[in-house]
C-alpha positions as CSV (number, residue, x, y, z in Angstrom):
1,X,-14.0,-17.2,17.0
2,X,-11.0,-16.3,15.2
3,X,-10.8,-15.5,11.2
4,X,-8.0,-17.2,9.6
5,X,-5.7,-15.0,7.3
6,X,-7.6,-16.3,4.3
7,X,-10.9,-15.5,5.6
8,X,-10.1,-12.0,6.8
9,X,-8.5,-11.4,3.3
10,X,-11.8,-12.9,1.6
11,X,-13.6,-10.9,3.5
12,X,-11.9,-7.8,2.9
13,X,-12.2,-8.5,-0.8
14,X,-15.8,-8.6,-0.5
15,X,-16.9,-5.9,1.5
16,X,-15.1,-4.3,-1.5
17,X,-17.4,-5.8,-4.1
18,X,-13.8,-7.4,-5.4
19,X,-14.3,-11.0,-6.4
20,X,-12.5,-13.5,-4.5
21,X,-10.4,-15.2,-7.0
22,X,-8.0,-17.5,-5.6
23,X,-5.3,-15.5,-6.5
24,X,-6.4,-11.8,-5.5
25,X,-7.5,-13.3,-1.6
26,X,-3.7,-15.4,-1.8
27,X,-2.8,-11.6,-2.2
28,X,-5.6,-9.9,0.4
29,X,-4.1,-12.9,3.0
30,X,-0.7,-11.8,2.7
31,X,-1.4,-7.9,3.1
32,X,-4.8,-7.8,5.7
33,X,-4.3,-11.4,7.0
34,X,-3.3,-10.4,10.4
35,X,-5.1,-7.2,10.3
36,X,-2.6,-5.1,10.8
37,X,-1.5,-2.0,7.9
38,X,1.6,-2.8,5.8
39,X,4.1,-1.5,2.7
40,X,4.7,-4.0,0.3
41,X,6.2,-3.1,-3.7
42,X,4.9,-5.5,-6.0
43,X,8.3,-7.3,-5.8
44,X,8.0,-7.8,-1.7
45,X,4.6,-9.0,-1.9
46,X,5.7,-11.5,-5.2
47,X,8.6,-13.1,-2.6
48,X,6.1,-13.7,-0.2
49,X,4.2,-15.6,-2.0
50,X,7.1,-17.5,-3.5
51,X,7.8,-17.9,-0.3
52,X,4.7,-19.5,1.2
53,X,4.7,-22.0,-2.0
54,X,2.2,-20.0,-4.1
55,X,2.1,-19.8,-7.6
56,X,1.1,-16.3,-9.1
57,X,3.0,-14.5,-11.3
58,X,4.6,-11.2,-11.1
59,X,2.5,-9.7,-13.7
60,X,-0.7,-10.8,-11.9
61,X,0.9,-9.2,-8.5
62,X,0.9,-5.9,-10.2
63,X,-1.9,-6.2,-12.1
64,X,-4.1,-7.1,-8.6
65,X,-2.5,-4.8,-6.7
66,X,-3.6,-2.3,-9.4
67,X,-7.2,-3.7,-8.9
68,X,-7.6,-3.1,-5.4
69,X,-6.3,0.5,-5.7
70,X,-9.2,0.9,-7.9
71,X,-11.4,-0.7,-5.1
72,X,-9.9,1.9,-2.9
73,X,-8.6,-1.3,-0.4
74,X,-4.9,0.0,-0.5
75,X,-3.5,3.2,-1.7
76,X,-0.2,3.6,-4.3
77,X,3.0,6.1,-2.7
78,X,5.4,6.9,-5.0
79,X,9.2,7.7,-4.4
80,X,11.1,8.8,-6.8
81,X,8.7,8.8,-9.2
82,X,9.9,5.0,-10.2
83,X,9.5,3.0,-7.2
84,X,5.5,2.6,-5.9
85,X,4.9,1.2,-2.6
86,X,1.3,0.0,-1.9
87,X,-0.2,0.8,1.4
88,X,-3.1,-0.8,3.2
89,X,-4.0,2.3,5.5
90,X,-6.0,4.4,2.6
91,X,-6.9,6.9,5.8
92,X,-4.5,10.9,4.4
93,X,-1.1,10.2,6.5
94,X,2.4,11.1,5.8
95,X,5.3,8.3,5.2
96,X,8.6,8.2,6.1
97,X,11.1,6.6,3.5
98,X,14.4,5.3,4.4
99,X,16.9,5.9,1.9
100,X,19.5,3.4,3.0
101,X,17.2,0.1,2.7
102,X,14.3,1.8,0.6
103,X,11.5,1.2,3.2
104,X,8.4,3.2,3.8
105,X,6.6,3.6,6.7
106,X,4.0,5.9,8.4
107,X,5.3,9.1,9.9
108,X,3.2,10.7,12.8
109,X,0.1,12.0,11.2
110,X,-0.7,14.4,14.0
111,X,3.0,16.3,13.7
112,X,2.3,17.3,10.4
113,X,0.9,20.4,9.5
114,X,0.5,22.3,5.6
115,X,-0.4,25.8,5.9
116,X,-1.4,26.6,2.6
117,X,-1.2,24.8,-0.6
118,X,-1.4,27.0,-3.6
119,X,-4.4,27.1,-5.9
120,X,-4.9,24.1,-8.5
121,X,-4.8,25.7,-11.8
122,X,-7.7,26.6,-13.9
123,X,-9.9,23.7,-14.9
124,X,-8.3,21.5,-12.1
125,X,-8.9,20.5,-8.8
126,X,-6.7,19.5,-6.3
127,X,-7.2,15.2,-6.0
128,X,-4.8,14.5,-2.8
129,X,-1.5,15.5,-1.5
130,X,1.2,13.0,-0.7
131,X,3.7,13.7,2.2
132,X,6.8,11.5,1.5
133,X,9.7,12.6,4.1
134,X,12.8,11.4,3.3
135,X,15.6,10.3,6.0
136,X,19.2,8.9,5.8
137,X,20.7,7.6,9.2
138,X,23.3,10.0,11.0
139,X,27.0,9.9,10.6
140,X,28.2,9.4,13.5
């Protein structure tokens, strides 16, 4: 038997102790529906759901995907420092960001290699480090 894209999402939801509101497992549908990992902003994922007919607003995009970043169900990349992109693989892995149409993907986690980082300072520790490599196409 095959889940539907609403029941996978509920059931993501819930293995994360999330409750299923209508709106966050609209949400969990869009980004785990198919089962497969994705980038959205908060903006991408809003036209989607415009797009299938759904009303949520824009505020409650953000504030859910907020929500399940605290759940730990999708993990927040920043470029720039302004723009966040929300991923659904939470496993460490570096991301590629195209600077021509702003899209993020996964770069090759097994090609990346840190060294050394330097010590956190005093009365810190180091949380997580974020790889974000940025490209431009060649001029040819």
């Amino acid at each position: 038997m095959t889940l539907t894209a609403t029941e996978r999402g509920t059931a993501w939801l819930t293995e994360a102790g999330v409750r299923p509101t209508r709106q966050r497992v609209t949400l969990a549908a869009l980004l785990m529906g198919d089962g497969r990992h994705r980038h959205v902003t908060a903006e991408s994922l809003f036209a989607a759901v415009e797009h299938r007919g759904e009303k949520v607003s824009l505020a409650t995009v953000y504030n859910t995907l907020r929500a399940f970043c605290d759940a730990g169900l999708i993990q927040e990349v920043t470029v720039d420092g302004s723009k966040s992109y929300f991923d659904t693989n939470t496993h460490d892995h570096p991301h590629f960001f195209w600077e021509e149409d702003g899209k993020l993907t996964d770069a090759p986690a097994e090609a990346l290699e840190i060294a050394r980082l330097p010590d956190a300072p005093e009365g810190a520790e180091i949380a997580s480090v974020d790889v974000v490599i940025r490209l431009r196409r060649k001029s040819v």
